[in-house]
N, C-alpha and C positions, 0 to 999 in steps of 0.2 A: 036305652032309657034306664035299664037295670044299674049300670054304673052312676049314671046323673042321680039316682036315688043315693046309693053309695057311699059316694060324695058330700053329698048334701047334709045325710045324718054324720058322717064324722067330722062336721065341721062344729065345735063348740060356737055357737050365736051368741051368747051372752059375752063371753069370754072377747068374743073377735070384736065385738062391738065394745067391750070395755077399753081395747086396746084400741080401736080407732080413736076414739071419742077423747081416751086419753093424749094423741097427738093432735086433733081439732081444735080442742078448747086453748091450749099455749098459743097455737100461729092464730085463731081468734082475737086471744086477750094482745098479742102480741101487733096487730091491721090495727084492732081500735087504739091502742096506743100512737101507732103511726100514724093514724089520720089524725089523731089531735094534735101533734106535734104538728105535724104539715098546717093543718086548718090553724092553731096558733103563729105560727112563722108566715103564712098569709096573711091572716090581721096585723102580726106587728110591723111587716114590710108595707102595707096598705096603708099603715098611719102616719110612717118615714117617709110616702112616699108622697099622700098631702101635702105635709111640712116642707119640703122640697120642691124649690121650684127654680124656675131657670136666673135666673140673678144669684140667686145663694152659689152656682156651679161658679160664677163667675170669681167669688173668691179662693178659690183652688188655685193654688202652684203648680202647674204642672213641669216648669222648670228642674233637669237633674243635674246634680251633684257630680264634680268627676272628682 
């Protein structure tokens, strides 16, 4: 138990938790960004994908070129 004390007092808290907190908040700000991206790219594919309907495919080529 002597050593877990030890320990415990040479560990600067302020310090460690500065350094956590400083690599948290970037991968953070960096999710909210992702999920707006994604959550935008969902809606804009959801309103192409109304507008789209089975007759519209119907004008496609799919015919290739040699």
């Amino acid at each position: 138990m002597k050593a877990n004390n030890e320990y415990t007092k040479a560990i600067n808290w302020k310090l460690f938790y500065r350094n956590v907190f400083a690599l948290v908040i970037p991968i953070a700000i960096q999710n909210l960004i992702n999920v707006g991206v994604t959550a935008t790219a969902v809606i804009m594919l959801g309103k192409v994908g109304d507008r789209m309907k089975g007759e519209d495919l119907g004008d496609i080529d799919f015919e290739e070129e040699f």
